[in-house]
N, CA, C and O atoms as a Tripos MOL2 file, in Angstrom:
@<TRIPOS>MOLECULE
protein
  212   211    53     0     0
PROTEIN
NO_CHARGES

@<TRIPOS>ATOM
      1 N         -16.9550   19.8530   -1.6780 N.3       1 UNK1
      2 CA        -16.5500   19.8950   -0.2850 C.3       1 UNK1
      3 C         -16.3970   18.4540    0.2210 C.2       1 UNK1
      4 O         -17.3290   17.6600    0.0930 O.2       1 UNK1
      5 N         -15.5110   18.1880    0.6590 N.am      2 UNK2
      6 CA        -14.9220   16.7360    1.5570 C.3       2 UNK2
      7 C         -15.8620   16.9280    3.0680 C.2       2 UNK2
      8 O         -15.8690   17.9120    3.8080 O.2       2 UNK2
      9 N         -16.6630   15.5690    3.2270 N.am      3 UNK3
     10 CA        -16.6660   15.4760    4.3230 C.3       3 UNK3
     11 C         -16.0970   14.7070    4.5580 C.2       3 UNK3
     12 O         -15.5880   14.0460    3.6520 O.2       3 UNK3
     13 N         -15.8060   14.2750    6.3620 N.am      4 UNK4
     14 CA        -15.1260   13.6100    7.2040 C.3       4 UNK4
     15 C         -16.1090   12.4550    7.6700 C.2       4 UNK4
     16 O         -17.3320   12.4640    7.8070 O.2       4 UNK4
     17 N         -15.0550   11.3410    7.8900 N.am      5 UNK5
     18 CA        -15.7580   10.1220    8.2800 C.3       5 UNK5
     19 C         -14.8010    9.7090    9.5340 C.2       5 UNK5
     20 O         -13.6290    9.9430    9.8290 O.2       5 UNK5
     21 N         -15.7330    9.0750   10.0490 N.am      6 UNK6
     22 CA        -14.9200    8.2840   11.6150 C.3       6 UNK6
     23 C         -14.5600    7.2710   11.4400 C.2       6 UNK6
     24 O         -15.1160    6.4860   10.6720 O.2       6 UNK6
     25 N         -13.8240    7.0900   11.9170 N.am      7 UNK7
     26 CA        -13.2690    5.0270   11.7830 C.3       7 UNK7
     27 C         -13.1350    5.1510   13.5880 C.2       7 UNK7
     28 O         -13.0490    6.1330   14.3250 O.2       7 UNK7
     29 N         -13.1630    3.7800   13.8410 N.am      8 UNK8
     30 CA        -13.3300    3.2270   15.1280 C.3       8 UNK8
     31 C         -12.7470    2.0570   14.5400 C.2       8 UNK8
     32 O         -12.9030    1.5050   13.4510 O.2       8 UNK8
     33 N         -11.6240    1.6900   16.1240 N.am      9 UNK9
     34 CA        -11.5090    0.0990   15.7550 C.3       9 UNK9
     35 C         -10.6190    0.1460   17.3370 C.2       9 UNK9
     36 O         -10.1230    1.1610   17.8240 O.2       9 UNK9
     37 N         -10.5930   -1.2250   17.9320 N.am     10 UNK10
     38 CA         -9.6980   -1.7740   18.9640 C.3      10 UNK10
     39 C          -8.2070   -2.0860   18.8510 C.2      10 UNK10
     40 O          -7.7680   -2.9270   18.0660 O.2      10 UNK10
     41 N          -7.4120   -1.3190   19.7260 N.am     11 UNK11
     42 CA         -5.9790   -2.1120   19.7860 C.3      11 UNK11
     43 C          -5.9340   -2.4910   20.8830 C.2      11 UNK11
     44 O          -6.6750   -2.2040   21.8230 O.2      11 UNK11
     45 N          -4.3160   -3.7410   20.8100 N.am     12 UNK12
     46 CA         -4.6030   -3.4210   22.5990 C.3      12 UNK12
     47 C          -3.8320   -2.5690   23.5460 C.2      12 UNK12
     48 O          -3.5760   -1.3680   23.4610 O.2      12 UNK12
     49 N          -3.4880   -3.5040   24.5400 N.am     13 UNK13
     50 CA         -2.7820   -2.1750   25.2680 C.3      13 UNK13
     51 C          -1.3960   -1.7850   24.8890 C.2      13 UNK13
     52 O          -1.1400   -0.5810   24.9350 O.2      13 UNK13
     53 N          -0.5020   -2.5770   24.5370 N.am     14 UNK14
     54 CA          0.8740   -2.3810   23.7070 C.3      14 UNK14
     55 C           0.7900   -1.6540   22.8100 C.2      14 UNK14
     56 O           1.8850   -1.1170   22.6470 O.2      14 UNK14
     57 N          -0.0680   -1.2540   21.9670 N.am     15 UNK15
     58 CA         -0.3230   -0.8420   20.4470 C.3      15 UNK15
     59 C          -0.5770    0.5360   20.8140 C.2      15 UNK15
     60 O          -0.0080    1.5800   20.4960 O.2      15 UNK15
     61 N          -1.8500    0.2180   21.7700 N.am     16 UNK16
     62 CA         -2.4770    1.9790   22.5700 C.3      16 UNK16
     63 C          -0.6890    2.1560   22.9690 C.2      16 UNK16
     64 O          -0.1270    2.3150   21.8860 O.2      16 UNK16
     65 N           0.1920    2.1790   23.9360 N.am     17 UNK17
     66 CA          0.9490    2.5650   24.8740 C.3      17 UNK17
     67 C           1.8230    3.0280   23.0780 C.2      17 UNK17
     68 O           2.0040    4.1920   22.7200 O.2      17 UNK17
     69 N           2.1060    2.1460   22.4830 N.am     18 UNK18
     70 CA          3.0980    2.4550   21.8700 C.3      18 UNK18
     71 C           2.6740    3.5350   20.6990 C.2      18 UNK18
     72 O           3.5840    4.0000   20.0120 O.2      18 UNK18
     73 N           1.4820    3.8940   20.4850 N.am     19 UNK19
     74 CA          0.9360    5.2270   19.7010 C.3      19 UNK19
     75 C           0.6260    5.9240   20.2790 C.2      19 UNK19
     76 O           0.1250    6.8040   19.5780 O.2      19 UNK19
     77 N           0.5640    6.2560   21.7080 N.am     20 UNK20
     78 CA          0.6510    7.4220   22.6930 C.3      20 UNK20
     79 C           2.0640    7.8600   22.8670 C.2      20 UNK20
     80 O           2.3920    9.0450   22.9250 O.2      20 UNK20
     81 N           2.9280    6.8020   22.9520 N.am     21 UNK21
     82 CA          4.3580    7.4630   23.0990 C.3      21 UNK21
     83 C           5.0090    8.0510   21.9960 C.2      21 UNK21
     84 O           5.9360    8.8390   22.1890 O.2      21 UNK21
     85 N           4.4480    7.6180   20.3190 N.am     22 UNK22
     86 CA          5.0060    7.8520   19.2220 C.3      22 UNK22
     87 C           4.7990    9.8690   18.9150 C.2      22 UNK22
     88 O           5.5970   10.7520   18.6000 O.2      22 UNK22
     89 N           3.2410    9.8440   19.2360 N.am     23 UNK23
     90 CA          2.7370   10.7340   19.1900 C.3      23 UNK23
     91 C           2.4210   11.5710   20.1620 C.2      23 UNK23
     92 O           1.3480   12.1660   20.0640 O.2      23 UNK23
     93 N           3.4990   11.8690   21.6130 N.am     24 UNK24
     94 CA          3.8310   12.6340   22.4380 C.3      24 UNK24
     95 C           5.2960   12.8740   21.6830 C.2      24 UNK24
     96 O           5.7570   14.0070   21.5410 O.2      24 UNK24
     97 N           5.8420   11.9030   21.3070 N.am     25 UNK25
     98 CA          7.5170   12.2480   21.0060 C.3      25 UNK25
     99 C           7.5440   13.2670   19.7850 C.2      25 UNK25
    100 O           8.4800   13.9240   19.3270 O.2      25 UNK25
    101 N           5.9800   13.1680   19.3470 N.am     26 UNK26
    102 CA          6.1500   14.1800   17.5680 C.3      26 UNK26
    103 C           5.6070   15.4170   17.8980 C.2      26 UNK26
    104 O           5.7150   16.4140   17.1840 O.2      26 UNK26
    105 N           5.0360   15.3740   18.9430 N.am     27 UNK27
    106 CA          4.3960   16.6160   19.3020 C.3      27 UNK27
    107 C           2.7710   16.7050   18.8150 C.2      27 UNK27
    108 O           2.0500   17.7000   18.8740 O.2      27 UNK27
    109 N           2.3800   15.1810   18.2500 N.am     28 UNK28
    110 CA          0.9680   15.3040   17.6150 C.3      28 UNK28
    111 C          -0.0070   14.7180   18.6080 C.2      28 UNK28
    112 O           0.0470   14.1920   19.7200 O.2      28 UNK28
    113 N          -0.8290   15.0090   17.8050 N.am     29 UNK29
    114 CA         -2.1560   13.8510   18.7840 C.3      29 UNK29
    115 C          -2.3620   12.3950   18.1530 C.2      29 UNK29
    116 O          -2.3190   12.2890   16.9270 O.2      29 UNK29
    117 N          -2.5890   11.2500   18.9670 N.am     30 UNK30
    118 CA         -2.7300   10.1270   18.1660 C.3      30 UNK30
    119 C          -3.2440   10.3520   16.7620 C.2      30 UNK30
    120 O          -2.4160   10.4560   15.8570 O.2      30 UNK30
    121 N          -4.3740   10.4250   16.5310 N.am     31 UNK31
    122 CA         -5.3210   11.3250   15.4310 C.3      31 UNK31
    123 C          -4.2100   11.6380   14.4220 C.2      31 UNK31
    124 O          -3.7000   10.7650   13.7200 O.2      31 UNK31
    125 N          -3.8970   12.8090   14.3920 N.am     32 UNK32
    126 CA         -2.7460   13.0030   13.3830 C.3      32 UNK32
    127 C          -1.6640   11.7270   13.1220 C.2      32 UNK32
    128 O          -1.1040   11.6590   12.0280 O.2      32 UNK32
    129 N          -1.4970   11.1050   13.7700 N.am     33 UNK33
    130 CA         -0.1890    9.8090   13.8560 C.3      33 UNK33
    131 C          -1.0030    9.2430   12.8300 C.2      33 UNK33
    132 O          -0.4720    9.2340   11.7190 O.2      33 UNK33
    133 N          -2.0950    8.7930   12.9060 N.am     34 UNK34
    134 CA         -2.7100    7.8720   12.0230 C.3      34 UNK34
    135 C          -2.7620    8.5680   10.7190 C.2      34 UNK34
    136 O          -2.0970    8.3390    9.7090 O.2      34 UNK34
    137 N          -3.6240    9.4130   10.9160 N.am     35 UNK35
    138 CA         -3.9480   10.0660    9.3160 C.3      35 UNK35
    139 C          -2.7340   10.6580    8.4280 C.2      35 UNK35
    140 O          -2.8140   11.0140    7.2520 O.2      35 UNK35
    141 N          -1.5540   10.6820    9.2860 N.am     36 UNK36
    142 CA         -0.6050   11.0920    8.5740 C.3      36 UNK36
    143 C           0.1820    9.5700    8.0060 C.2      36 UNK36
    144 O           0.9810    9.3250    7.1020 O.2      36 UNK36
    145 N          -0.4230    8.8510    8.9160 N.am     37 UNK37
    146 CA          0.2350    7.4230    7.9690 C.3      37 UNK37
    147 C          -0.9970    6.4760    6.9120 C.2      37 UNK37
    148 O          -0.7420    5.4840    6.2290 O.2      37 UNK37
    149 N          -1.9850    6.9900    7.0290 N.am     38 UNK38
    150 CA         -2.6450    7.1000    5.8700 C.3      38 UNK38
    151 C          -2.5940    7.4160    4.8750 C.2      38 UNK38
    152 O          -2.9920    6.7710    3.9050 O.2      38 UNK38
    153 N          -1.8360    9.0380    4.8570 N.am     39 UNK39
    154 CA         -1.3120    9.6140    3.7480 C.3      39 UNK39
    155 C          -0.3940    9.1920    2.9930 C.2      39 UNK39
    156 O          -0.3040    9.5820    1.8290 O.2      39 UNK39
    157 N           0.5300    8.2300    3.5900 N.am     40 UNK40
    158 CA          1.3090    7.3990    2.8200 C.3      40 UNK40
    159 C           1.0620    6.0860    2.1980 C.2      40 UNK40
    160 O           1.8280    5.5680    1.3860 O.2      40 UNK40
    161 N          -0.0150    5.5830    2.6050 N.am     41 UNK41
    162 CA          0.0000    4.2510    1.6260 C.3      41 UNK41
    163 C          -0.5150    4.9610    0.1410 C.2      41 UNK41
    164 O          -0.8090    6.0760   -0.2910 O.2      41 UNK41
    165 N          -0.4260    3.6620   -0.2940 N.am     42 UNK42
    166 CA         -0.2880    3.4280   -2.0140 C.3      42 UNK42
    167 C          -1.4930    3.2500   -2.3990 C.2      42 UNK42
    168 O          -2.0090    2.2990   -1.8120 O.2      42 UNK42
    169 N          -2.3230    3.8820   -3.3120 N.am     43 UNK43
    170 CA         -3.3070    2.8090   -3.7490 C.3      43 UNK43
    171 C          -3.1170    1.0750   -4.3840 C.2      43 UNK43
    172 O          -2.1850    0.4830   -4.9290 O.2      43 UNK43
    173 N          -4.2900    0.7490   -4.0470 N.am     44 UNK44
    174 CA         -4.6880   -0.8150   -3.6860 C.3      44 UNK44
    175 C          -4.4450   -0.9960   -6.0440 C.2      44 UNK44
    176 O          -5.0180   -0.4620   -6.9940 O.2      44 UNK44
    177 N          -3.3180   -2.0200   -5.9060 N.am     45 UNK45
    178 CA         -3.1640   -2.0980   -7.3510 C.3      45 UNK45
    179 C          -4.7410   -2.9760   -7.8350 C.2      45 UNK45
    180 O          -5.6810   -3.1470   -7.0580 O.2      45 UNK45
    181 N          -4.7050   -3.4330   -9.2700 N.am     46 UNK46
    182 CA         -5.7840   -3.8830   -9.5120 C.3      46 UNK46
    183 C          -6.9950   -2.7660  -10.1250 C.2      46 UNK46
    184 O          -7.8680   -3.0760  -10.9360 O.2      46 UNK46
    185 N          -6.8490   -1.7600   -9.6730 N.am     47 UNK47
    186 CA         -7.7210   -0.8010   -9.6340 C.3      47 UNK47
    187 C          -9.1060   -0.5850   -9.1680 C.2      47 UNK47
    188 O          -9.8470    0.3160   -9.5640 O.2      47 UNK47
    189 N          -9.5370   -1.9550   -7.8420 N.am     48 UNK48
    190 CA        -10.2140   -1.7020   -7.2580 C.3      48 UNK48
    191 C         -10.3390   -0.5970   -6.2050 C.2      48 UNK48
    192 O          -9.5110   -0.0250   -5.4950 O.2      48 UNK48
    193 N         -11.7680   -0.4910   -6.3670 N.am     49 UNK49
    194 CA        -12.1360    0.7280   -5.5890 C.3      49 UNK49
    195 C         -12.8940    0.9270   -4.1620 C.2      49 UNK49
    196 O         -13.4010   -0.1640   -3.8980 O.2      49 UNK49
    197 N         -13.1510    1.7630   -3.2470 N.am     50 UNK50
    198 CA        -14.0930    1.5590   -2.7650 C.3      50 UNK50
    199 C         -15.2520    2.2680   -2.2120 C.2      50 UNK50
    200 O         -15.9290    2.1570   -1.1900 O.2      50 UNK50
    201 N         -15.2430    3.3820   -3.7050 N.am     51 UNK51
    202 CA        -16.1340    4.7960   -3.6130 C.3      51 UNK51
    203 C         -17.6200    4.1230   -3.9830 C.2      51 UNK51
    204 O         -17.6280    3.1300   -4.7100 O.2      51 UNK51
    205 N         -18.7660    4.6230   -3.5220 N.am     52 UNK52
    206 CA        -20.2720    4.7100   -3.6950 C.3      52 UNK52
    207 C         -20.7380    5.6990   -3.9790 C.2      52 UNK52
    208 O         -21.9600    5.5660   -4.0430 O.2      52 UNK52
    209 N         -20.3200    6.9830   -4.2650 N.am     53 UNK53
    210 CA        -20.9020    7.7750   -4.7690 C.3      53 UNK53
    211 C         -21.1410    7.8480   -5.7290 C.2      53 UNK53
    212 O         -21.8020    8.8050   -6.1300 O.2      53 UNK53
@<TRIPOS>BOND
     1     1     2 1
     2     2     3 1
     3     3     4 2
     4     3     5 am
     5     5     6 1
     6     6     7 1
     7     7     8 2
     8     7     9 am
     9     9    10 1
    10    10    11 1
    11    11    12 2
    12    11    13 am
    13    13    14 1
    14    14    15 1
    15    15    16 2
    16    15    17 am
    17    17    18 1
    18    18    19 1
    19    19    20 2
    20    19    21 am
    21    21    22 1
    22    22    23 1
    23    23    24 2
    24    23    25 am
    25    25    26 1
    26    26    27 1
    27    27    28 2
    28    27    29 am
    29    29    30 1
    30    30    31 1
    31    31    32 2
    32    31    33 am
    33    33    34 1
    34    34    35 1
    35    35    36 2
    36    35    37 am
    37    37    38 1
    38    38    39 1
    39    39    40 2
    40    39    41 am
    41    41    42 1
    42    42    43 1
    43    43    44 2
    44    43    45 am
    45    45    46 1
    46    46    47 1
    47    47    48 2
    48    47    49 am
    49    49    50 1
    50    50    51 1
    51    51    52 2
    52    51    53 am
    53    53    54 1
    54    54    55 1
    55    55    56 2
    56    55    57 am
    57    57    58 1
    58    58    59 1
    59    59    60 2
    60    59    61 am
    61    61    62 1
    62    62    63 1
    63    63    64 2
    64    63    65 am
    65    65    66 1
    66    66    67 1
    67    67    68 2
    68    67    69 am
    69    69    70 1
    70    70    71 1
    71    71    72 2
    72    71    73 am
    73    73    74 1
    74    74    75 1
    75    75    76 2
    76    75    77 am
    77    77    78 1
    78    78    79 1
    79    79    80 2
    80    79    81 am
    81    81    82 1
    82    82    83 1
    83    83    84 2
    84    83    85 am
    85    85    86 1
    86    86    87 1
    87    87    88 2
    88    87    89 am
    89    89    90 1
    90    90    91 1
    91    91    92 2
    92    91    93 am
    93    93    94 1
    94    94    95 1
    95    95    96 2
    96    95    97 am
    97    97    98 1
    98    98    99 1
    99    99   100 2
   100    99   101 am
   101   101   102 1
   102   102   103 1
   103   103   104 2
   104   103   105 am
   105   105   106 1
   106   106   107 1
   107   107   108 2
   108   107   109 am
   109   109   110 1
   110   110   111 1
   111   111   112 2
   112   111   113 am
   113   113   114 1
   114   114   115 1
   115   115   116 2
   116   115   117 am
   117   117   118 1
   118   118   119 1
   119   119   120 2
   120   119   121 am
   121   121   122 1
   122   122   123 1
   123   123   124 2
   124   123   125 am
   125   125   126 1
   126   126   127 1
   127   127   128 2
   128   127   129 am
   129   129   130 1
   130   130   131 1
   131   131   132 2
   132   131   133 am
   133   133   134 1
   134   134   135 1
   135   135   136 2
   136   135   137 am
   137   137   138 1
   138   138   139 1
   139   139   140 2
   140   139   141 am
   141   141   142 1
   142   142   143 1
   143   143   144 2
   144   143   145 am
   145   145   146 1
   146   146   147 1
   147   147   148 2
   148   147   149 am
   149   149   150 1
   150   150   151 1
   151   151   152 2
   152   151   153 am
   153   153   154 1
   154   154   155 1
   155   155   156 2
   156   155   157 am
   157   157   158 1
   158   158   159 1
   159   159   160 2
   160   159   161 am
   161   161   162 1
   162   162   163 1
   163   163   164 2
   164   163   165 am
   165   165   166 1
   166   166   167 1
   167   167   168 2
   168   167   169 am
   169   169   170 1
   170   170   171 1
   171   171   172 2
   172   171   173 am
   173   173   174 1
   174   174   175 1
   175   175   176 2
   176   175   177 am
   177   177   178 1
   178   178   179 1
   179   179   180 2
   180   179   181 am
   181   181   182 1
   182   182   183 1
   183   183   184 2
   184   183   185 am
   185   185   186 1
   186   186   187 1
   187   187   188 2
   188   187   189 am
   189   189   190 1
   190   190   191 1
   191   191   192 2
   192   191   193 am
   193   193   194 1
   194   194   195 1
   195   195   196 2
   196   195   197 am
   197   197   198 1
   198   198   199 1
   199   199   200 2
   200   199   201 am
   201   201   202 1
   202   202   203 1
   203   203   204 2
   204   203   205 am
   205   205   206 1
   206   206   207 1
   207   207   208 2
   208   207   209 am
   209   209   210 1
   210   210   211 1
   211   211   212 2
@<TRIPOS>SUBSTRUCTURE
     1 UNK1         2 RESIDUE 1 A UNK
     2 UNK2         6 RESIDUE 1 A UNK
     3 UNK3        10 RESIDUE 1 A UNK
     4 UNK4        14 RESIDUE 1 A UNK
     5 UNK5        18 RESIDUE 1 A UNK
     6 UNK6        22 RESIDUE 1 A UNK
     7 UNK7        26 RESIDUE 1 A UNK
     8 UNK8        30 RESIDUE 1 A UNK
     9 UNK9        34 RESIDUE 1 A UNK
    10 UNK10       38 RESIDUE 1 A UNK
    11 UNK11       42 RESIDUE 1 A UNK
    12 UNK12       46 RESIDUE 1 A UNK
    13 UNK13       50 RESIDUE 1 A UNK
    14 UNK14       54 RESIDUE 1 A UNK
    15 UNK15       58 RESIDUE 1 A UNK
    16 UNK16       62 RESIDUE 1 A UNK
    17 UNK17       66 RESIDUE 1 A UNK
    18 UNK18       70 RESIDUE 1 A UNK
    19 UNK19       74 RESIDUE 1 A UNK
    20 UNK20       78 RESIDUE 1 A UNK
    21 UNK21       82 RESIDUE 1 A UNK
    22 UNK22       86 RESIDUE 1 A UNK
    23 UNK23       90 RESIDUE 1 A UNK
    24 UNK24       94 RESIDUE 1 A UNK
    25 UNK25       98 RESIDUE 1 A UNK
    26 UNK26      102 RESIDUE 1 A UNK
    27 UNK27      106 RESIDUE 1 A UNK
    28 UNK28      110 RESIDUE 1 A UNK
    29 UNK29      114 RESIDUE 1 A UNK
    30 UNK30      118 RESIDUE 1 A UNK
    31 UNK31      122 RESIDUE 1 A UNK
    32 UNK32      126 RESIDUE 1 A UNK
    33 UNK33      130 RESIDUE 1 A UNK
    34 UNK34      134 RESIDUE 1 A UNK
    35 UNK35      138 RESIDUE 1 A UNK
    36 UNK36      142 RESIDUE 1 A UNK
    37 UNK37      146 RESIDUE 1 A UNK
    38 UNK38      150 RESIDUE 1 A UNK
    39 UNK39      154 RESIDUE 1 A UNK
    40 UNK40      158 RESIDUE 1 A UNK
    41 UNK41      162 RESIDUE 1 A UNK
    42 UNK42      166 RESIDUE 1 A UNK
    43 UNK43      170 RESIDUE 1 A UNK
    44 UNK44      174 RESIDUE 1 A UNK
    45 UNK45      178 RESIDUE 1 A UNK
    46 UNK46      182 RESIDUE 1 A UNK
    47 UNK47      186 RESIDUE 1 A UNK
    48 UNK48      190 RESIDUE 1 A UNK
    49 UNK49      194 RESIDUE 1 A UNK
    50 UNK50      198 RESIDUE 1 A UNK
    51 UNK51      202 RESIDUE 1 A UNK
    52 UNK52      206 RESIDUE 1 A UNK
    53 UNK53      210 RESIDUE 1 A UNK
């Protein structure tokens, strides 16, 4: 079973304004905007990692 982790971090107000408008125009919630562009990066070449389990 996957659990879920939080990330927190600061933008500023251009960044906030301009991922509120991205993600009213898609019909998502910020939240989804992000994690769906998460889903697209690449893993990190090298084959570093950054699991602890």
């Amino acid at each position: 079973m996957s659990r879920e982790k939080k990330i927190q971090f600061n933008v500023n107000e251009k960044e906030y304004e301009r991922l509120k408008s991205h993600a009213e125009s898609e019909g998502l919630s910020m939240a989804e905007v992000l994690r769906d562009y998460i889903k697209t990066l690449t893993p990190p070449k090298g084959g570093r990692t950054t699991s602890h389990d």
